[in-house]
N, C-alpha and C positions, 0 to 999 in steps of 0.2 A: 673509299671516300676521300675527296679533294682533302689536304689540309689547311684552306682557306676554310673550307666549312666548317671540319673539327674546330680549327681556332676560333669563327663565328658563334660555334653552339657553346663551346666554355665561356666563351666571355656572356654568353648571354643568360647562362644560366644561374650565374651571381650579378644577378640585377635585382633591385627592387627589395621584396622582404627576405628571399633567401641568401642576402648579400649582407643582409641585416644579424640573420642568425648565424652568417660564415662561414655557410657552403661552402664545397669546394669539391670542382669537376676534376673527374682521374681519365679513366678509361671512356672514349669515343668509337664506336664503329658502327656500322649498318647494324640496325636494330639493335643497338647495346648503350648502354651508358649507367658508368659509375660514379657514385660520390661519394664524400666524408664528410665530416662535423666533428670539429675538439670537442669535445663536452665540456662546460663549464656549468659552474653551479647554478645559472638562472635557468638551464633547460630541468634541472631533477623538478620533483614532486616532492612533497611532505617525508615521503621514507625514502628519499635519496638515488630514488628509481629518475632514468630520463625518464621523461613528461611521454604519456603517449600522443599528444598534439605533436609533438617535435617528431617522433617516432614518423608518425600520418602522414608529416610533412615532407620530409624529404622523400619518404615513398614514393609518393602521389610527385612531387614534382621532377623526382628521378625517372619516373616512369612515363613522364610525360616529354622527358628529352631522349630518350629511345626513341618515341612515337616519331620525334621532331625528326631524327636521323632519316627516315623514309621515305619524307615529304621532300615535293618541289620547295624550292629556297622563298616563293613569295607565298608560303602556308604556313600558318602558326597553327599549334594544337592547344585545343580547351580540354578540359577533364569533365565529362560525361557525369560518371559516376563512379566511385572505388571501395573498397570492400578491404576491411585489413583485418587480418589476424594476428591477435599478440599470443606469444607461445611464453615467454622468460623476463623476469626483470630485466632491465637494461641496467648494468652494472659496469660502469669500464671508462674508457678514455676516450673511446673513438669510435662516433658509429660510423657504419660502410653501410651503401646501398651500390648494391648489382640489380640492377633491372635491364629486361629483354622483351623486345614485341612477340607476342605469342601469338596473335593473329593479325597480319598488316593487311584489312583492309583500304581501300582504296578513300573514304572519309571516314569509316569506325574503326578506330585500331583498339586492341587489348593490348597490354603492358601488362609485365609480371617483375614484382619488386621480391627483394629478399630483401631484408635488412639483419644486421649483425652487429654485435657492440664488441670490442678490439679492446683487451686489454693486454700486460706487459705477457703473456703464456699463454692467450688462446682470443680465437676467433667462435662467437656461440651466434647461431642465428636465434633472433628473440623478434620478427616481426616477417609477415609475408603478406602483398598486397594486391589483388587485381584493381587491373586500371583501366576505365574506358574513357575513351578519348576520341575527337574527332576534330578532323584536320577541315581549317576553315581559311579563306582567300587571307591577303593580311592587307591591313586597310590601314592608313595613315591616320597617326591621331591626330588634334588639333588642339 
């Protein structure tokens, strides 16, 4: 992959609300892409657990920039529909999402997220998500 285009998909993938909550893009390549998230206290829940909205979220939109890597440069990818499983509290400092296309169709693709919460002695995966997705022209907003 170009690294015009790596550079293109991180910058693009902290825009808007996931720029909000602090994303932040790591690993880029043909059907792959990683991110992180500091935890801070307005992501937990009542018992101190990350929030599984926040969990959902970077999932679904980690997996959704794997999809992205695939695609012609004038396609953006929507999210279909996604499916997550919570396996563990989220307890730690840092969550990581690795997600990978696991089937690149040509408009339907699947994405598969792992998610994992980092703290200072270990890496525990506590979230895993399929992702459907499909790649749509990209149209100029007004």
């Amino acid at each position: 992959m170009k690294e015009e285009r790596i550079n293109f998909l991180k910058r693009d993938f902290v825009l808007g609300f996931p720029a909000y909550l602090g994303f932040q893009a790591d690993k880029v390549d043909d059907g792959v892409f990683e991110s992180r998230l500091k935890i801070r206290s307005e992501y937990q829940q009542q018992d101190g657990f990350v929030h599984a909205g926040v969990i959902a979220t970077i999932a679904d939109h980690t997996a959704g920039y794997a999809a992205y890597t695939i695609v012609a440069n004038d396609f953006r990818i929507l999210t279909i529909e996604f499916k997550i499983n919570f396996f563990k509290p989220a307890i730690g400092e840092v969550l990581v999402c690795k997600s990978k296309v696991i089937n690149p169709g040509k408009k339907i693709i699947i994405s598969e997220s792992n998610v994992f919460i980092v703290s200072k002695i270990n890496e525990t995966l506590v979230s895993k998500a399929i992702v459907t997705l499909i790649a749509v022209p990209s149209v100029e907003v007004m």
